[in-house]
N, C-alpha and C positions, 0 to 999 in steps of 0.2 A: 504494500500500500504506500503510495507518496503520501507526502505530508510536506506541505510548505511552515519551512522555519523564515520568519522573518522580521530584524529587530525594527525595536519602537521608530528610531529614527530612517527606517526605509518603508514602514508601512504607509504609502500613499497609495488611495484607491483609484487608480485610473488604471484600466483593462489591461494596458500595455505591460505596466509595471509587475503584473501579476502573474505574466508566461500562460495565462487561462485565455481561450476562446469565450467568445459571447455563448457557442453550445458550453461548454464547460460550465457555467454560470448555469444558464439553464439548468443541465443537470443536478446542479447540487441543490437548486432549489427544489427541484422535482425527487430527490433524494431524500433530503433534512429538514424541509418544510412541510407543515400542514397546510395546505392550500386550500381559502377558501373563496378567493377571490379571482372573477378572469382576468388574466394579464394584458396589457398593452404587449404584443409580440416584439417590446426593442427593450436595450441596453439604455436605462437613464444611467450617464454617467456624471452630470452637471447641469447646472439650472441656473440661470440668471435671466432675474424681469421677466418679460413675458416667454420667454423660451424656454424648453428641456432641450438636451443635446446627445444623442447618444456616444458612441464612443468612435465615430468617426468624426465628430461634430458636426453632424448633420442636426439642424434645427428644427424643431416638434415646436408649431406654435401652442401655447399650452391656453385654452378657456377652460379648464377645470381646477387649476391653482390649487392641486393637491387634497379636492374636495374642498372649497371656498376656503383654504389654508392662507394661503401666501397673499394676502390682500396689499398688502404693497410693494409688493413682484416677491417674485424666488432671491433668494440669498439678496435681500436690501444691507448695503453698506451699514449702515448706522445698525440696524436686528446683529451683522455678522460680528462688527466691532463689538457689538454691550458681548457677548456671547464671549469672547474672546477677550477680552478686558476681566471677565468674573471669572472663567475658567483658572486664572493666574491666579485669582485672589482666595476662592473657596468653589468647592463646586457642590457638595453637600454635606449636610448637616443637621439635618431631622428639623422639628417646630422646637426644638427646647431653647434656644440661645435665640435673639431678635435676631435679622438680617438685613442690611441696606434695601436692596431688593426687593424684599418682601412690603415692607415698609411702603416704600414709596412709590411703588405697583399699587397695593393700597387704596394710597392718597385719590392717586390719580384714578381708579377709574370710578373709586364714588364717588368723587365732587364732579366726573365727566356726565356720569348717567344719573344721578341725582340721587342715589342709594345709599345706606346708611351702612353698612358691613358688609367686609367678605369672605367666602372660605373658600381657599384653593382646592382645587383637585387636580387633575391630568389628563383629564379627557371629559367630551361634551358626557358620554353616557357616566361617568362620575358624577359633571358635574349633574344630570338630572336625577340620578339615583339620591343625593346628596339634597336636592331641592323637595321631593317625595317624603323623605326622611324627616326633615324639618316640617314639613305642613303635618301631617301625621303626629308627630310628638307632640305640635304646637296645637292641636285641635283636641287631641286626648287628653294633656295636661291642663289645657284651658276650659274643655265644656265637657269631656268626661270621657269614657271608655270605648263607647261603639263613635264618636267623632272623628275617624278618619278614612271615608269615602272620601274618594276623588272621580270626576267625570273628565276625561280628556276623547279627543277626537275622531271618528273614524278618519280611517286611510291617512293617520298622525305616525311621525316614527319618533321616539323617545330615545333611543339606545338597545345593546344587547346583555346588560345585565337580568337580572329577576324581577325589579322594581322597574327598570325604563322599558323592559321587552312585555311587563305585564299592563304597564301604561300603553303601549303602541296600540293603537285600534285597528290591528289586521289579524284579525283570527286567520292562520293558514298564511299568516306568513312565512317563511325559513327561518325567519329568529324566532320564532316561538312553535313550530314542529317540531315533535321527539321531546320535548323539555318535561311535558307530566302536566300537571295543573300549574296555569298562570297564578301569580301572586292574587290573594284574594283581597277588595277594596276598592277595585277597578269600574266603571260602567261607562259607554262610549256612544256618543252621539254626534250626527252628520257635522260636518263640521260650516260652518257660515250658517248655521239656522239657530236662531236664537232662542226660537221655540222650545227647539228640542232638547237646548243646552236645560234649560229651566227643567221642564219636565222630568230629565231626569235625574236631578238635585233631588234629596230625601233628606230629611231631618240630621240623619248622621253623615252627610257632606260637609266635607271642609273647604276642598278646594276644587276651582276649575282650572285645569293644564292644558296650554295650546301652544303651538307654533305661530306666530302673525304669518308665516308664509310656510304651507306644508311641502317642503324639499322634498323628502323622499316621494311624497304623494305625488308626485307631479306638477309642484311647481304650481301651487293654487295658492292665492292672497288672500287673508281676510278682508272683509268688508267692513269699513266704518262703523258701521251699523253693529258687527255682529262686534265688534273687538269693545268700542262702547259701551253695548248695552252688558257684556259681560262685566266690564268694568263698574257697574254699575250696582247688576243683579248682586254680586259677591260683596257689595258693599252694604248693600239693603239687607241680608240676609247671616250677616255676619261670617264672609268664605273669603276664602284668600283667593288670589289672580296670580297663578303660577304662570312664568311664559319662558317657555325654550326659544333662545337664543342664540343654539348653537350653528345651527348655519348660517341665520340671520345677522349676526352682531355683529359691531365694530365697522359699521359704515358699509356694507355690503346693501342695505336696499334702500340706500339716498338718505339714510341719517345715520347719527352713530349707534344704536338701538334703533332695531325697527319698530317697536310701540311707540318711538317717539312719532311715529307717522300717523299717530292715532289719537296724540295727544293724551293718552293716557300713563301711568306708571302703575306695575305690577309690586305685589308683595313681595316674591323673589321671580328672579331671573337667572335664568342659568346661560352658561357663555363658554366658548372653548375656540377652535378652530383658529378664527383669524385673531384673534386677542393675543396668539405665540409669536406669529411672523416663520411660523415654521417650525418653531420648538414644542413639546406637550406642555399643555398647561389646558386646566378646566378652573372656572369656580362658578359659585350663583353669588350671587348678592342680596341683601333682604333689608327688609323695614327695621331697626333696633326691636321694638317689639317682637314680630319673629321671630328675629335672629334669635331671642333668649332661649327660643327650646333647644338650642344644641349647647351642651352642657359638658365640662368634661368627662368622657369615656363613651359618651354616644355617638361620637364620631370624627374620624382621625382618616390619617393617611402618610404612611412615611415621605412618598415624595410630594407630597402636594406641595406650592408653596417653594420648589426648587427654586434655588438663588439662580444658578441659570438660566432657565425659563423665565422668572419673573424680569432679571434684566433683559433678555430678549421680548418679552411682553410689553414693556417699559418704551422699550426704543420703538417696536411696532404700534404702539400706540401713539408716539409723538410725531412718527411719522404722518399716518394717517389723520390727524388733527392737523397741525400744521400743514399737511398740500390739500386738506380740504377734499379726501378721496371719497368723502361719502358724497361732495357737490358733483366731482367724475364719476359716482358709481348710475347717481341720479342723470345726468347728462348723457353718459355714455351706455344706458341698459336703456333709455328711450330712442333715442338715436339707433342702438343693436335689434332692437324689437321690433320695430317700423321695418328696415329692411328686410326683416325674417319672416314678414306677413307675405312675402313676395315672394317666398319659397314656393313651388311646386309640392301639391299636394297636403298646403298644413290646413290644417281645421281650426287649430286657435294656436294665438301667441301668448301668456301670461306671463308679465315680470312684475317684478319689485326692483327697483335699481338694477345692479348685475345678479341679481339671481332671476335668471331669464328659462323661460322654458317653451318648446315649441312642440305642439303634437298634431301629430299628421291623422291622414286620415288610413282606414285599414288597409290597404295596398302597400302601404309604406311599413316596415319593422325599423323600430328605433337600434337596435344593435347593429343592422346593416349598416345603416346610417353613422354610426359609432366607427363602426369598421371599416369603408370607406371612407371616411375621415383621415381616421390614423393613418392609411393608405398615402393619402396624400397629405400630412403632417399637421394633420389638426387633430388637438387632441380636446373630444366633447365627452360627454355621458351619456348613457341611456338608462329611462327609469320607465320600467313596464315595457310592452308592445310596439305602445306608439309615440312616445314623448322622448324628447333631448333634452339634455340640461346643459346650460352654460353656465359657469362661474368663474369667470376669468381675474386673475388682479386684477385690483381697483385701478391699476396706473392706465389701464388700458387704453389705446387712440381710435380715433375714427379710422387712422390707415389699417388699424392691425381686426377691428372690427370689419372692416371691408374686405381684408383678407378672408377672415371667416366666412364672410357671406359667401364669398367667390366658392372657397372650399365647400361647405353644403351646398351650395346650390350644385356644384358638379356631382358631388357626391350621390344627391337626391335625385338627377337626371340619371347618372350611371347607373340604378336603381325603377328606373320606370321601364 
């Protein structure tokens, strides 16, 4: 058996330096990994702004930004700098001791989105499992024992833990087949009908949990009306307004939080994804009231709160404040959307800023579409049948938007 030995100071990961083929790589994934995911068939070997490149450096114009990750491009200067600046200084060290970092991460995104506390985690599906957690304790320790139903969305996706995958309103989904019985507490109702939201509130409801734009679902907006009157019913009624955040956040659909597009503020929100600039990082944030039901031992997390991440979170967030990416996300996902209406074959376009999605009609398969993309180096998503997803950095230009068009539009002819 080979075995590559190689010291610290020659470990650089570029293809070359490795003596491995792209199949080599291949294999070992196909070998050592549990794959649950279809792959892009290339070698990402580097990523700057709007591009991936594989290891010829052939350029992959990227509109998926790593799943609405990289909101102001792949590897941003100032994200790479904080990142590399705190690696020198400490890289971990558990919640026991304060940390710059953490701190001033903090600061900044409550006095940003108008919240009162936060708690890190490492990912969106922490951070919602972690948001469940607190309405649950805070509705049982507040009004008594059976107080903690929650109503969240059909065709809504929460995460893959026990608590976000039993929030998710897709019975027969793949995150929640083979699991056994969903977490029990859950009930789900169509989502933008306000009716239904109500109806299915019962005395022992706490909270209501929604996405202001459902991602996975395809790329559907809430409606004024519906995001309002929730904000409203929960208040009449004594229930908290849970809102994931995590695809949405951090200037992705034309503000910095998309409930601010609603004029409303949630009890807690939960956030992950573009809040890193690429590094993990989750938290929710909460009203001081709230926040008191997590108490110590009810809920922790060794890495949350990483000093790396939080200075990369830090820099990615001043970025995006400072160039004003959520007025480019607004600017340029209206702009993106208009000419996608002039696709061949789509039925509807719905966006929120850059979280754009277009669905065709039945002749058309969104994978194909995905797949002759890639083909021709545009890298989109497919969610279902018949829908694409776009979520490109915020940096994005009308030129590189017009590329995209150009690309689907061949893509979609080469397809009919």
């Amino acid at each position: 058996m080979l075995f590559y030995f190689i010291r610290m100071e020659e470990l650089i990961m570029k293809l070359k330096d490795t003596g491995l083929s792209v199949q080599d790589i291949k294999d070992k994934v196909n070998k050592y990994m549990i794959e649950t995911y279809e792959r892009f068939d290339f070698l990402a070997e580097r990523a700057k702004d709007m591009y991936i490149y594989d290891e010829n450096g052939t350029p992959y114009l990227d509109f998926y930004a790593g799943i609405a990750v990289n909101n102001a491009g792949s590897c941003n200067e100032k994200v790479v700098a904080a990142v590399k600046d705190q690696v020198d200084d400490i890289m971990h060290t558990f919640n026991y001791p304060y940390t710059i970092p953490q701190a001033l991460l903090a600061e900044k995104v409550c006095e940003t989105i108008g919240m009162d506390k936060i708690f890190y985690q490492n990912s969106g599906t922490e951070a919602n499992e972690a948001m469940i957690k607190m309405a649950r304790k805070y509705g049982i320790e507040k009004y008594g024992p059976n107080r903690y139903h929650i109503v969240t969305a059909k065709m809504g996706f929460h995460g893959r833990t026990f608590g976000a995958m039993s929030a998710t309103g897709q019975p027969g989904n793949g995150c929640q087949v083979g699991f056994g019985p969903m977490t029990y507490g859950f009930s789900y109702a169509p989502y933008n009908d306000l009716e239904a939201f109500k109806n299915a509130c019962t005395e022992n409801t706490i909270a209501i949990m929604v996405e202001p734009v459902q991602g996975e679902g395809g790329v559907h907006p809430a409606t004024m009306e519906f995001m309002q009157g929730l904000r409203k019913f929960c208040d009449e009624n004594d229930m908290l307004l849970l809102i994931d955040e995590v695809q949405t956040g951090w200037c992705r659909t034309g503000a910095v939080m998309s409930y601010m597009n609603y004029g409303i503020k949630p009890d807690i929100v939960s956030m992950a994804k573009g809040l890193g600039g690429g590094m993990p990082i989750g938290a929710i944030c909460a009203t001081a009231e709230v926040a008191k039901a997590f108490t110590p031992g009810s809920h922790g997390t060794t890495f949350g709160g990483h000093p790396v991440s939080c200075a990369a979170a830090l820099a990615e967030v001043n970025e995006l404040l400072d160039r004003d990416l959520a007025g480019n996300a607004k600017k340029m996902g209206d702009y993106f959307s208009a000419k996608l209406e002039t696709l061949p074959h789509v039925k509807e376009v719905r966006h929120q800023g850059l979280l754009v999605g277009v669905e065709f009609d039945d002749t058309i398969n969104s994978t194909d579409v995905k797949h002759a993309c890639l083909d021709r180096h545009l890298l989109i998503t497919a969610i279902g049948s018949h829908v694409n997803r776009m979520i490109p950095p915020l940096i994005v230009s009308e030129e590189e938007c017009d590329k995209a068009f150009e690309i689907m539009k061949e893509a979609v002819e080469s397809l009919c």
